[in-house]
N, C-alpha and C positions, 0 to 999 in steps of 0.2 A: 614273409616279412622278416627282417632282421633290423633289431634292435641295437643300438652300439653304446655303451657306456664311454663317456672320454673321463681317461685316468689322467690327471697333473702329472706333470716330470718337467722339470728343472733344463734350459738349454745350458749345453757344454760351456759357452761362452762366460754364462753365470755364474757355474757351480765349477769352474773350473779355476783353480789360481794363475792370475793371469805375472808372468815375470817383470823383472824391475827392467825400465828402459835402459839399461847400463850390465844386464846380465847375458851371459854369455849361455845361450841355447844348443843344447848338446845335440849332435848329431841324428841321433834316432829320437828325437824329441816326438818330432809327427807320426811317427810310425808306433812308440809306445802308446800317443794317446789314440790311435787307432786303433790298436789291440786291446786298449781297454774299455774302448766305448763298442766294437765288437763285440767281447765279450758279455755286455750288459744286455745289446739291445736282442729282446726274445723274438724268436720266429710269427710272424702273422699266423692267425687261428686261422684252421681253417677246417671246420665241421665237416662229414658229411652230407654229400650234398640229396637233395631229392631222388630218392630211389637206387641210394646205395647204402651197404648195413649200416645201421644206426642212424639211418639221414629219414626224411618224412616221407612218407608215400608220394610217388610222383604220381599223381592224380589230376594235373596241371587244374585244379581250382584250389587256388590260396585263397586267402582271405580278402572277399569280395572289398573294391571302395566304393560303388553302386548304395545308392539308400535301403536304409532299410528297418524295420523296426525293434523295438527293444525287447519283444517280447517272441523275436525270429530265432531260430539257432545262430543266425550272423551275428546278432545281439550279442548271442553268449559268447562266441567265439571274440568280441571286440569287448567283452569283460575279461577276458583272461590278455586278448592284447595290452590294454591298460593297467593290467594287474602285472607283467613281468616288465613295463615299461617303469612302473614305480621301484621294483624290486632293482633295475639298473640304474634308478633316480639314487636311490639310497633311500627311499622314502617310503619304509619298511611297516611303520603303522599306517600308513593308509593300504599299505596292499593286503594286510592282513587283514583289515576291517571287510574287503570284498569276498570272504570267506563266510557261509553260510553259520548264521545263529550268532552274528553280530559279532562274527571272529572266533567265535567257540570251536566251529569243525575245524579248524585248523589245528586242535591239540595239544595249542600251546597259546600261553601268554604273549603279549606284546614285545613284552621285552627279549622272551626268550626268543622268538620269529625273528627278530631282528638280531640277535648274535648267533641263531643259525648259519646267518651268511657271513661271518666274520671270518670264514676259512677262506672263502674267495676274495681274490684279487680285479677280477670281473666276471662277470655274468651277463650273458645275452641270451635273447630267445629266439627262434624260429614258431611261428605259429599255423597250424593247418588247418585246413576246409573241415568246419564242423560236422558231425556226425547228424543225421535224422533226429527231431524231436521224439521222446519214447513218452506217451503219457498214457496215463491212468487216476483213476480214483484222484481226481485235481490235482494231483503233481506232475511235475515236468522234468525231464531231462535229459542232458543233453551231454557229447561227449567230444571233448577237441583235443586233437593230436598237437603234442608238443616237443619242438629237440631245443632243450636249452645245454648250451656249452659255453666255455670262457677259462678263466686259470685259479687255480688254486694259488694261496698267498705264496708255497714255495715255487712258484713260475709252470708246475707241471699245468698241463692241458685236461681239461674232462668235458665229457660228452652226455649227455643222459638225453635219452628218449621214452617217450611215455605218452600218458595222455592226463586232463583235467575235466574231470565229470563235476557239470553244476549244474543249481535244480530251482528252481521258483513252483507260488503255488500260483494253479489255473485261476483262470476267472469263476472264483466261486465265491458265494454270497460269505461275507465275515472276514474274506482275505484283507490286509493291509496293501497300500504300495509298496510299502517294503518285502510283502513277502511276494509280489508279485514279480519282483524284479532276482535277473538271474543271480546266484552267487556260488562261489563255489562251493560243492560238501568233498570234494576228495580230489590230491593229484597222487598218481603213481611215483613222480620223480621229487617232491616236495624233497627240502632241505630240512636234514634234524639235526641238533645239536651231537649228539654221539651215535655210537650203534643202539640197532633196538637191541630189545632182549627178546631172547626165543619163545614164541607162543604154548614152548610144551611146561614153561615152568609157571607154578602158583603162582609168585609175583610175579604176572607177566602185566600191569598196569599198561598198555603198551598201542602203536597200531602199527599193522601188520599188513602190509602189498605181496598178494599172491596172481603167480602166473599160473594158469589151470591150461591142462592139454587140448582144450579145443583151443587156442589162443587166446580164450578171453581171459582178463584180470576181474579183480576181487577186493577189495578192502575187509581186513576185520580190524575192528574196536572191541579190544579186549576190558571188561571189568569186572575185575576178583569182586570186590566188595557187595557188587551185586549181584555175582555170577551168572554174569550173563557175557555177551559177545553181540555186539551188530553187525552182520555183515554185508556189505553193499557189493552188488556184483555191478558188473560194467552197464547190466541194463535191466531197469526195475528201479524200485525203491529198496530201502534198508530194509531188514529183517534183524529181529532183535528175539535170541536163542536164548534158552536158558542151559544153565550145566545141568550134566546126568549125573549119575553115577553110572563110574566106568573103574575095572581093574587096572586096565593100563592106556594111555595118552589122557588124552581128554573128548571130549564129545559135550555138542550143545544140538538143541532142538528144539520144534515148537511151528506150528500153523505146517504140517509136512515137510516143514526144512531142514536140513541137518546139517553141521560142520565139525567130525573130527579126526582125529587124527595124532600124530605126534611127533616131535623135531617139526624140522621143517617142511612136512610135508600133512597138508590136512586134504580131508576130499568134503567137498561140498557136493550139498543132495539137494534138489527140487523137486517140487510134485509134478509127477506124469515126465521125469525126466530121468534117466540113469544119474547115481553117484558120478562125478568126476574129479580128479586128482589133480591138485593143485599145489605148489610150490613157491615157498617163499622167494622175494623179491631180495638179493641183498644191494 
């Protein structure tokens, strides 16, 4: 699927000062204003395409248009479609609102979501064949590959690949429809206002995309004041660590889980699984 933002521009004929019927048109007149509308007009994007680096799996199943239901991985995968179709509308609080806990996992305010993308010039998405439903203990979820690319306000090109994990609750007695319904709790490639700050320092108020060496990803949500961390791996539900004491990095733990480490490099531990070594996202 590809999405297309249409940006306004002004035609030549308009923006251009047209001469007096009586002025005398210098020789390279057409060939100066060729060279300078040349030099404006930027190169066509043109992404990676399926199954080349940085393009989506060529798996030749995109995103189904076949029916299907809301509560399917298709579902979710046609929540995040609508959620970066807003995001090229310009229509930045409703895309934030389809983020889990009623806009909260997103990490940020409305307003700040929405001057996140004030660096881009456009923004488009490629969306991929959803991953398996992963459930347990009545939650759900589910995980869709995504290459969003387009231009940054000074004309350069950028490409970002990743993926969008959202989660609803099962059919279990006390659920709402709201929480039945998918939303997102984490993307890998999300738009932040500046850089993060590194998970090894005390103020790290922060969240944190790490690549671990089996190839799976990782979200932490760092918070000092409670000392704690949540970390969401690519499959499961959240885990919420508490800090040790430790001489040197940091370390959190708690139900057999563990995450630490220091700089940019922490290793995450499961029960009945080896430690493994994980890497921040920059």
């Amino acid at each position: 699927m590809r999405l297309t933002l249409t940006l306004a521009a002004c035609a030549l004929a308009a923006c251009t000062p047209q001469p007096a019927d009586n002025a005398v048109e210098p020789a390279n007149a057409s060939a100066d204003i060729d060279d300078i509308v040349a030099a404006n007009v930027q190169a066509p994007l043109a992404p990676p395409a399926p199954g080349e680096p940085g393009g989506l799996a060529n798996d030749m199943t995109p995103v189904s248009e076949a029916p299907f239901t809301e509560e399917s991985a298709q579902g979710a995968a046609n929540v995040v479609q609508t959620y970066y179709a807003l995001i090229e509308a310009g229509k930045y609080r409703q895309a934030w609102a389809l983020w889990d806990n009623g806009g909260k996992a997103s990490g940020m305010s409305p307003a700040a979501f929405a001057a996140s993308f004030a660096r881009y010039s456009e923004y488009h998405a490629n969306i991929g064949a959803p991953g398996a439903i992963d459930a347990g203990a009545g939650q759900r979820y589910v995980s869709v590959p995504v290459q969003a690319y387009g231009r940054m306000q000074d004309g350069r090109p950028f490409n970002q690949l990743g993926s969008v994990t959202l989660h609803r609750v099962g059919d279990i007695d006390g659920a709402t429809a709201e929480q039945r319904q998918w939303r997102i709790r984490s993307a890998d490639l999300v738009a932040r206002p500046g850089p993060e700050p590194s998970p090894e320092v005390e103020d790290n108020r922060s969240v944190a995309r790490y690549r671990c060496m089996d190839g799976t990803r990782l979200t932490a949500r760092f918070d000092p004041d409670s000392r704690q961390v949540t970390v969401e791996p690519a499959k499961g539900g959240p885990r919420v660590l508490k800090r040790q004491g430790t001489s040197t990095g940091v370390r959190y733990a708690g139900g057999g889980y563990a995450f630490s480490g220091k700089g940019d490099t922490m290793t995450f531990g499961a029960p009945d699984a080896p430690p493994i070594a994980c890497t921040v996202i920059r």
